[in-house]
MMTF fields as JSON, N, C-alpha, C and O atoms, coordinates in Angstrom:
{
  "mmtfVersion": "1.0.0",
  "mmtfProducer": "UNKNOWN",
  "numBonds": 447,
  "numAtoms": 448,
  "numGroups": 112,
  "numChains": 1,
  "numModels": 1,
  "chainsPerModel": [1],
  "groupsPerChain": [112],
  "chainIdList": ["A"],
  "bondAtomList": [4, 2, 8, 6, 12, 10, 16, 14, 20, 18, 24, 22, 28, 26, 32, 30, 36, 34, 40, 38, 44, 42, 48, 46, 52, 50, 56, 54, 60, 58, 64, 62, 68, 66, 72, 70, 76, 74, 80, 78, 84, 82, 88, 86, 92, 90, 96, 94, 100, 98, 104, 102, 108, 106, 112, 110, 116, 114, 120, 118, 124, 122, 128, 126, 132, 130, 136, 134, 140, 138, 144, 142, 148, 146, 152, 150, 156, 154, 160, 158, 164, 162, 168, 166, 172, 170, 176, 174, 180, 178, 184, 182, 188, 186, 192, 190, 196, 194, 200, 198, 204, 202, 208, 206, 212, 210, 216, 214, 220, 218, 224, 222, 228, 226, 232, 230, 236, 234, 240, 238, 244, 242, 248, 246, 252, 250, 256, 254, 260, 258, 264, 262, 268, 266, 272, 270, 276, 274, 280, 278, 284, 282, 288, 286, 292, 290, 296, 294, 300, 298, 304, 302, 308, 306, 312, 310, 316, 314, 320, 318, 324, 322, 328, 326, 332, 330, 336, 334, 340, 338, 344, 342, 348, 346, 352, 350, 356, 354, 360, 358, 364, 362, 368, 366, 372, 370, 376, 374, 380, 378, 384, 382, 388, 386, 392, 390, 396, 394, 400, 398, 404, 402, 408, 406, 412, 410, 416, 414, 420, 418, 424, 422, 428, 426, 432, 430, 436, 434, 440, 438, 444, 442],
  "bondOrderList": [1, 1, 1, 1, 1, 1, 1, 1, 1, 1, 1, 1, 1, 1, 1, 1, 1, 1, 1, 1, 1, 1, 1, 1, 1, 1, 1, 1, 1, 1, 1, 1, 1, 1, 1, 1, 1, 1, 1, 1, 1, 1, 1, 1, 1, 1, 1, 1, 1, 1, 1, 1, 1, 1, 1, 1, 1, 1, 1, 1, 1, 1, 1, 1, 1, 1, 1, 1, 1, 1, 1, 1, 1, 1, 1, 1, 1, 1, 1, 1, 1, 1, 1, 1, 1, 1, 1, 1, 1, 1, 1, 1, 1, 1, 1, 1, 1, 1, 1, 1, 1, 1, 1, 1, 1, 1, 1, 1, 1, 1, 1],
  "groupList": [{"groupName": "UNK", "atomNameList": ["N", "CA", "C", "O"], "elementList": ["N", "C", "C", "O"], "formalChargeList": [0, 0, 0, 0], "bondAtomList": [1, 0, 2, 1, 3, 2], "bondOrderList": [1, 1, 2], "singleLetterCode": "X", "chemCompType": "L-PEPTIDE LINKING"}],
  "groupTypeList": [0, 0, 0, 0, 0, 0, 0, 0, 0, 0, 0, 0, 0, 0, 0, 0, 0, 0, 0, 0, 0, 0, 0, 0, 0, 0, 0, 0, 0, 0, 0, 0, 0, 0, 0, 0, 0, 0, 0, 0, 0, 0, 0, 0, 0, 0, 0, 0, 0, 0, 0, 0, 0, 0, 0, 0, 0, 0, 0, 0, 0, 0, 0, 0, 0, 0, 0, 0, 0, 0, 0, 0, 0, 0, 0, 0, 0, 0, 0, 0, 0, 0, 0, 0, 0, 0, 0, 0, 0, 0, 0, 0, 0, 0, 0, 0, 0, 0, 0, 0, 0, 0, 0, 0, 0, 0, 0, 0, 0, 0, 0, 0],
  "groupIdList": [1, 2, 3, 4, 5, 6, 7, 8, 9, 10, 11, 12, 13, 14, 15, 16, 17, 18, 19, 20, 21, 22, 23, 24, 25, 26, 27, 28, 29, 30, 31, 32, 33, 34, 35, 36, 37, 38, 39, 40, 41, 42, 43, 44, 45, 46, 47, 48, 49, 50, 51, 52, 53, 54, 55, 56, 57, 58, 59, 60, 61, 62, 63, 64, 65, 66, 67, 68, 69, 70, 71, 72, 73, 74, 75, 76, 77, 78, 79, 80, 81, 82, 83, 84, 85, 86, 87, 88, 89, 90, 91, 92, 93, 94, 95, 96, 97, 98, 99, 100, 101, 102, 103, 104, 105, 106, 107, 108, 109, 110, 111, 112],
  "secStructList": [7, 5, 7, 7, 7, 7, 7, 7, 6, 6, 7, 7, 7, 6, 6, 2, 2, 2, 2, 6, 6, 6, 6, 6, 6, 1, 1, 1, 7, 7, 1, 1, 7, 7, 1, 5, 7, 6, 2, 2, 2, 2, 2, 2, 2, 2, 2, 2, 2, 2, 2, 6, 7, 7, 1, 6, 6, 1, 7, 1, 1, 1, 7, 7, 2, 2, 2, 2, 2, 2, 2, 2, 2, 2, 2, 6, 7, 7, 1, 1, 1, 1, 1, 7, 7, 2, 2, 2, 2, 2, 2, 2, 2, 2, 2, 2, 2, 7, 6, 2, 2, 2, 2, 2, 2, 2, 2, 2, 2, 2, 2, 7],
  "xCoordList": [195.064, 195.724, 196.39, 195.876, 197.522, 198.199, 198.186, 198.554, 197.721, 197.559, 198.444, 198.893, 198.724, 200.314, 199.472, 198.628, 200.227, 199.755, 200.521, 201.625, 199.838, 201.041, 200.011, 198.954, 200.484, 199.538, 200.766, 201.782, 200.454, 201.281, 200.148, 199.008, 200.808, 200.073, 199.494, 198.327, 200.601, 200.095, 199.135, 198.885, 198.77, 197.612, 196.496, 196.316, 195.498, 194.155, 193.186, 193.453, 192.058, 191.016, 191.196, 191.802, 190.39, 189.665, 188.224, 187.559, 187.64, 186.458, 187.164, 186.49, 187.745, 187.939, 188.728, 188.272, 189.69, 190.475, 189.058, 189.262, 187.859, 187.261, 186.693, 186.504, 186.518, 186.343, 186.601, 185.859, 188.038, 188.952, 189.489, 190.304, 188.781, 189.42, 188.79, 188.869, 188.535, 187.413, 188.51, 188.848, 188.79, 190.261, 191.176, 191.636, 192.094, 192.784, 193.321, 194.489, 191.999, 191.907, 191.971, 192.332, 191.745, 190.862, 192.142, 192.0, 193.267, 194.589, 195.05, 195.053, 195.399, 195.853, 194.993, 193.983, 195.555, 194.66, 194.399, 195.49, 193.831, 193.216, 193.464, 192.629, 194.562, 194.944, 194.594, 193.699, 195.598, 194.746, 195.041, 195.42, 194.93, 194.22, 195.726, 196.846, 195.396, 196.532, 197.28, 196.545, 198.188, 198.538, 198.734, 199.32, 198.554, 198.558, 197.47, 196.977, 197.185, 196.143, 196.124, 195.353, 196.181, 195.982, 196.03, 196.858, 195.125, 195.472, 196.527, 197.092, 197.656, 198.522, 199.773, 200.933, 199.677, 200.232, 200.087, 200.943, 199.046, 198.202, 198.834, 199.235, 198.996, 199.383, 200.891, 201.273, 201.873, 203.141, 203.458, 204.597, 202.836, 202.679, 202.504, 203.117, 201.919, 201.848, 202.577, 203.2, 203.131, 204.305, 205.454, 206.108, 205.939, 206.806, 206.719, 207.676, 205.323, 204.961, 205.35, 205.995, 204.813, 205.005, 206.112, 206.799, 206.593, 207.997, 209.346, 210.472, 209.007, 210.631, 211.189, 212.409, 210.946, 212.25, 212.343, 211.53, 213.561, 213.583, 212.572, 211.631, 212.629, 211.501, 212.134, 211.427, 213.738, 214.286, 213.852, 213.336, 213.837, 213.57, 212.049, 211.694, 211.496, 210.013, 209.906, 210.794, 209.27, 209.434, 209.385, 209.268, 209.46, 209.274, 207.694, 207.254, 206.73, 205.476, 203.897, 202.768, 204.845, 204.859, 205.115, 206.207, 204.29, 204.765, 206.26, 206.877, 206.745, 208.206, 208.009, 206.908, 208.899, 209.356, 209.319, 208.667, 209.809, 209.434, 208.206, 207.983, 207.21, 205.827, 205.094, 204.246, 205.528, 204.722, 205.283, 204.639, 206.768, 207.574, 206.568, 206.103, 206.488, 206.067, 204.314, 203.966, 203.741, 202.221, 202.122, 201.206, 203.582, 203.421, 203.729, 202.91, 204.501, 204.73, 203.548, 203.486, 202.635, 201.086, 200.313, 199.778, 200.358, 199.566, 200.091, 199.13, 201.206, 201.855, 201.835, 201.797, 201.872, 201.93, 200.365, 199.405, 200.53, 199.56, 199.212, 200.042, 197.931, 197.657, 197.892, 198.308, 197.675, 198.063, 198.602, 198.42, 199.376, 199.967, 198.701, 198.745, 197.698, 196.978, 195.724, 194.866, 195.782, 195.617, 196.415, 197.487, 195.279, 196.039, 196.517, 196.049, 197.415, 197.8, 196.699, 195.802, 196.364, 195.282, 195.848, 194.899, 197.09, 197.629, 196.941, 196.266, 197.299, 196.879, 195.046, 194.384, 194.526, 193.172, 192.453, 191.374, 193.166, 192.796, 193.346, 192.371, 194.073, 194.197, 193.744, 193.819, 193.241, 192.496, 190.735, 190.056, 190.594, 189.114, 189.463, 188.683, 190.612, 190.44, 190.848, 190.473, 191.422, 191.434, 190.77, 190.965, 189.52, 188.468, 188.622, 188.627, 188.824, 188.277, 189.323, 189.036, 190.72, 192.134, 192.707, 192.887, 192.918, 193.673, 195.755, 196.537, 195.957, 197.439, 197.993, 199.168, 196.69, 196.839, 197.0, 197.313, 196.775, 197.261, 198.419, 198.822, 199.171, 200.708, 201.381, 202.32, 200.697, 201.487, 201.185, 201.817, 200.308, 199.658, 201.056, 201.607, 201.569, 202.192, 203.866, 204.685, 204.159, 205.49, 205.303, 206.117, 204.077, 204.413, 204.427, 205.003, 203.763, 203.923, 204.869, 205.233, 205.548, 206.782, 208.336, 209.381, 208.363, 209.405, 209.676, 210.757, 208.5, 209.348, 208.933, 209.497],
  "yCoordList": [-34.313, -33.034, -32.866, -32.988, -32.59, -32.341, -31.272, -30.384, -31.037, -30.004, -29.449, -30.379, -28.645, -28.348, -27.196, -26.323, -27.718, -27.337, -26.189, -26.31, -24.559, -23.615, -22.62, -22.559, -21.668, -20.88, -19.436, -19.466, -18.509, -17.21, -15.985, -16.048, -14.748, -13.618, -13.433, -13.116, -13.704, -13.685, -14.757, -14.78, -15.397, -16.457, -15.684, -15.174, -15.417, -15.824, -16.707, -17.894, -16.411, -17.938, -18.599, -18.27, -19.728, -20.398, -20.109, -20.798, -19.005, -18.417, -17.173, -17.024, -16.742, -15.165, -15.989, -15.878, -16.551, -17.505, -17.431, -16.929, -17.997, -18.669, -17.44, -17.537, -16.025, -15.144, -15.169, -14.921, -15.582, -15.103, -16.32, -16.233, -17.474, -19.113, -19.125, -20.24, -18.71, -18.838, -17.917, -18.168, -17.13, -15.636, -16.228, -16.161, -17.156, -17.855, -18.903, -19.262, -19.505, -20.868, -20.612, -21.561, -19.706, -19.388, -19.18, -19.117, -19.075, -18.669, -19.643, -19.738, -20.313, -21.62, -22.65, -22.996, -23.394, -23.928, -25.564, -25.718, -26.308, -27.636, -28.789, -29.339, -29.039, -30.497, -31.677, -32.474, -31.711, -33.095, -32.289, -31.119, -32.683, -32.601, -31.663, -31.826, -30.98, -30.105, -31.013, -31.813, -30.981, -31.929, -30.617, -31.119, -29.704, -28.477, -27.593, -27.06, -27.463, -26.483, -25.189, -25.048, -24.324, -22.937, -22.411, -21.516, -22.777, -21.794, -22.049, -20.957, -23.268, -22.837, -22.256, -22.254, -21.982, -21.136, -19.881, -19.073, -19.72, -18.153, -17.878, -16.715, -18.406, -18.095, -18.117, -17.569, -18.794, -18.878, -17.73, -17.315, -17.159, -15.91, -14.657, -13.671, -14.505, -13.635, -13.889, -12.832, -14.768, -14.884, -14.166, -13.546, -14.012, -14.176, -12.34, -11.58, -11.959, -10.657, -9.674, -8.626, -10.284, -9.63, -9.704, -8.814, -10.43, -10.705, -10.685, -10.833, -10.437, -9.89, -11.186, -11.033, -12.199, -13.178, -13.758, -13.798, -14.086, -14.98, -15.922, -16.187, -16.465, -18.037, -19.235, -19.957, -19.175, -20.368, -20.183, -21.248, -19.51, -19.83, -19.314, -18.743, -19.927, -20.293, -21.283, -22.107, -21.197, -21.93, -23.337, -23.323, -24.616, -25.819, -25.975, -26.715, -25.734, -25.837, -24.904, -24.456, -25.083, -24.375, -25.284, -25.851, -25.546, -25.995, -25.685, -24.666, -26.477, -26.084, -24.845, -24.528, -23.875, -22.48, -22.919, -22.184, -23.845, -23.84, -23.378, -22.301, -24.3, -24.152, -23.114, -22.808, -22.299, -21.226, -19.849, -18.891, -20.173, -19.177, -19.11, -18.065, -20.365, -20.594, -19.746, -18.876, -20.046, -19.56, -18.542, -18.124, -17.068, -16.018, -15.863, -15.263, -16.163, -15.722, -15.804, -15.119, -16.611, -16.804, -15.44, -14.787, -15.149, -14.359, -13.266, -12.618, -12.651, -11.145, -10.73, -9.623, -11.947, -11.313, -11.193, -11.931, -9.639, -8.951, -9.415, -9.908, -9.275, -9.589, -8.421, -8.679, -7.286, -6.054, -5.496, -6.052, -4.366, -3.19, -2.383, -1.719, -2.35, -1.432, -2.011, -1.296, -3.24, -4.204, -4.057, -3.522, -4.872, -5.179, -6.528, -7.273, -7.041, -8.229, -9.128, -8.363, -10.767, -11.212, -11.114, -11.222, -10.939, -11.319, -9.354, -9.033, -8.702, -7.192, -7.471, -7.11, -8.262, -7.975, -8.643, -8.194, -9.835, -10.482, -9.317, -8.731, -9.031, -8.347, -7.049, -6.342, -6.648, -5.629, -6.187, -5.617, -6.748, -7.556, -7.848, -7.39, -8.619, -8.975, -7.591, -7.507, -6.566, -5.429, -4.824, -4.272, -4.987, -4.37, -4.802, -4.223, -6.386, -7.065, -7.372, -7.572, -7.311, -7.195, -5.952, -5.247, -5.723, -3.988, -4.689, -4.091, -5.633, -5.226, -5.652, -5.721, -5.923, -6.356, -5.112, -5.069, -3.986, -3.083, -2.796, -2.298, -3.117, -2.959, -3.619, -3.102, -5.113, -5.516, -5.55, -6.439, -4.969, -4.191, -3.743, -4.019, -2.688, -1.826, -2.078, -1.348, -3.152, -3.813, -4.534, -4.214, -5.673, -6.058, -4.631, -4.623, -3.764, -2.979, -2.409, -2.303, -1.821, -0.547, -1.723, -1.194, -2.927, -3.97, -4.43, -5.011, -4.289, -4.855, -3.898, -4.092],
  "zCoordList": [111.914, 111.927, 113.292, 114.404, 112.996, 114.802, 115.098, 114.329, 116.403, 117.314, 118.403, 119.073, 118.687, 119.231, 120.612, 120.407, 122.276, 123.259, 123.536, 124.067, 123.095, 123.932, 124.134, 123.507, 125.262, 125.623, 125.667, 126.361, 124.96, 124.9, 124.974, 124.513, 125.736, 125.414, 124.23, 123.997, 123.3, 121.928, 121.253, 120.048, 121.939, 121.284, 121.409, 122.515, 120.323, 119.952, 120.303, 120.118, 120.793, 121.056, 119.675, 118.655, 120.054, 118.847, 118.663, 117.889, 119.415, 119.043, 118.006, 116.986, 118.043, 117.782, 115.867, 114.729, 116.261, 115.327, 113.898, 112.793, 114.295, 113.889, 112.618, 111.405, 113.85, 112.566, 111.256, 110.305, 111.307, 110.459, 109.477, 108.559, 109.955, 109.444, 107.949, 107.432, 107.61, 106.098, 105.081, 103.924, 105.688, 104.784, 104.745, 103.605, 105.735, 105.776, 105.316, 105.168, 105.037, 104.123, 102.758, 102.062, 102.281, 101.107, 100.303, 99.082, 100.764, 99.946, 99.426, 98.199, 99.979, 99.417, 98.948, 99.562, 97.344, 96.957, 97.929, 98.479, 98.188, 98.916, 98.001, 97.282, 98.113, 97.268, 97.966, 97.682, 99.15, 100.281, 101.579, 101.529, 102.254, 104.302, 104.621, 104.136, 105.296, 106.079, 107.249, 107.828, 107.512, 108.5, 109.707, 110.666, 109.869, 110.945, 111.047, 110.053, 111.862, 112.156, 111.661, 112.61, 111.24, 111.007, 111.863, 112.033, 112.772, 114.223, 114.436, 114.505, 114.7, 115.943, 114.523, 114.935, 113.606, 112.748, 112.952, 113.313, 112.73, 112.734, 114.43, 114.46, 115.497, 116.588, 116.914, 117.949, 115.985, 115.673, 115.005, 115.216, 114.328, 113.527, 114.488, 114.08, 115.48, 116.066, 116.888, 116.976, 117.844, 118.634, 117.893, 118.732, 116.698, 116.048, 115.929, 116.076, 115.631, 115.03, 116.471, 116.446, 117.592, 119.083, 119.299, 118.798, 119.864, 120.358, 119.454, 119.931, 117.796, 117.385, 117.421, 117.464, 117.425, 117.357, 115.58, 114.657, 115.719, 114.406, 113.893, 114.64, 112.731, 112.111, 113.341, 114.045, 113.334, 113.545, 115.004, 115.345, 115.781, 117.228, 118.058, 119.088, 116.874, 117.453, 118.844, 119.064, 119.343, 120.533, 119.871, 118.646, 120.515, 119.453, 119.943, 119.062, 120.731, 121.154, 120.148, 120.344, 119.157, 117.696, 116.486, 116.511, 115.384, 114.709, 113.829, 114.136, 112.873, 112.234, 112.072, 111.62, 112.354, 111.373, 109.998, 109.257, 109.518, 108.019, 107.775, 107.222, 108.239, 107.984, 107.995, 107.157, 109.341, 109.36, 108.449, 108.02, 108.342, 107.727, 105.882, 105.426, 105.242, 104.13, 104.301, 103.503, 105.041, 105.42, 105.303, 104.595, 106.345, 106.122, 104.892, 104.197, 104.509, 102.662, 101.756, 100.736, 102.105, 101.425, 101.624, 100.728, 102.917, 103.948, 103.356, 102.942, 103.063, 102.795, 101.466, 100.929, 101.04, 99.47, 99.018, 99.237, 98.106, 97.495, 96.235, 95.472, 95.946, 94.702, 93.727, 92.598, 94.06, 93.008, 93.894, 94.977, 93.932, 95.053, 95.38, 96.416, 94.723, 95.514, 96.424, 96.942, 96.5, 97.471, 98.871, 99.155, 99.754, 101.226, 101.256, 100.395, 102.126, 101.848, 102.636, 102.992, 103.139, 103.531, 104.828, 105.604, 105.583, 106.77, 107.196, 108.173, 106.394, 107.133, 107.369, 108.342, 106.069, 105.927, 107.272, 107.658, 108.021, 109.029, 110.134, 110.602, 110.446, 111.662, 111.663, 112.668, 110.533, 110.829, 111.488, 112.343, 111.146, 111.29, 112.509, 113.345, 113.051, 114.917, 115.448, 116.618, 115.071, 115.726, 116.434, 117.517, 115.459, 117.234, 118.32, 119.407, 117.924, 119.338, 120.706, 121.886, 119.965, 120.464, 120.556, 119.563, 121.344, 121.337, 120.878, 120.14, 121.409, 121.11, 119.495, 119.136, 118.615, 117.256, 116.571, 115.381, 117.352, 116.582, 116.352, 115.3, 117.439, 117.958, 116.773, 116.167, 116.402, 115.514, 114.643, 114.074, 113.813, 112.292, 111.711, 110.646, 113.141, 112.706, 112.779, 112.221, 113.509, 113.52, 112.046, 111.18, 111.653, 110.508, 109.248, 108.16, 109.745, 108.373, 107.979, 106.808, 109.285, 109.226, 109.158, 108.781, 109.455, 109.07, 107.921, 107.823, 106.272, 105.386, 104.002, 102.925]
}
């Protein structure tokens, strides 16, 4: 699995990550081996969620924008409408422990 070296405000430990790695996984079905980490997705994801930039100009110290672009689409979509999506259901859960995940609760919510 390749692992990708970047360090942003917006990164997450891999303790805190870990909370949340079981919700994450659980969406997609497991055919064969991931070739990317989740985390540095899940952390491409919040770079992306903080900072307002496009898919395409992810930093490259990030896996493809394809990849992670396809992930959030996993992550957002609801199973019924009166459901939360799994990307809200995770950042509400690191919310306690992060204060600026609230910030972007509410950028991803009030954006689509």
């Amino acid at each position: 699995m390749k692992s990708f070296a970047h360090h942003y405000s917006s990164d997450i430990s891999r303790e805190q990550f870990e909370l949340i790695r079981t919700d994450l996984e659980g969406i997609r079905k497991r055919t064969k081996p991931r070739k990317v980490d989740l985390y540095d997705i899940f952390c491409a994801l919040l770079y992306t969620l903080k900072n307002g930039c496009v898919w395409r100009d992810l930093p490259s110290d990030f896996p493809k924008w394809e990849t992670v672009y396809y992930y959030w689409l996993l992550w957002t979509k609801t199973p019924s409408p009166a459901r939360i999506t799994p990307l809200d259901k995770v950042l509400k859960k690191l919310s306690a422990n992060i204060g600026w995940l609230r910030s972007v609760q509410f950028i991803h919510r009030s954006s689509f």
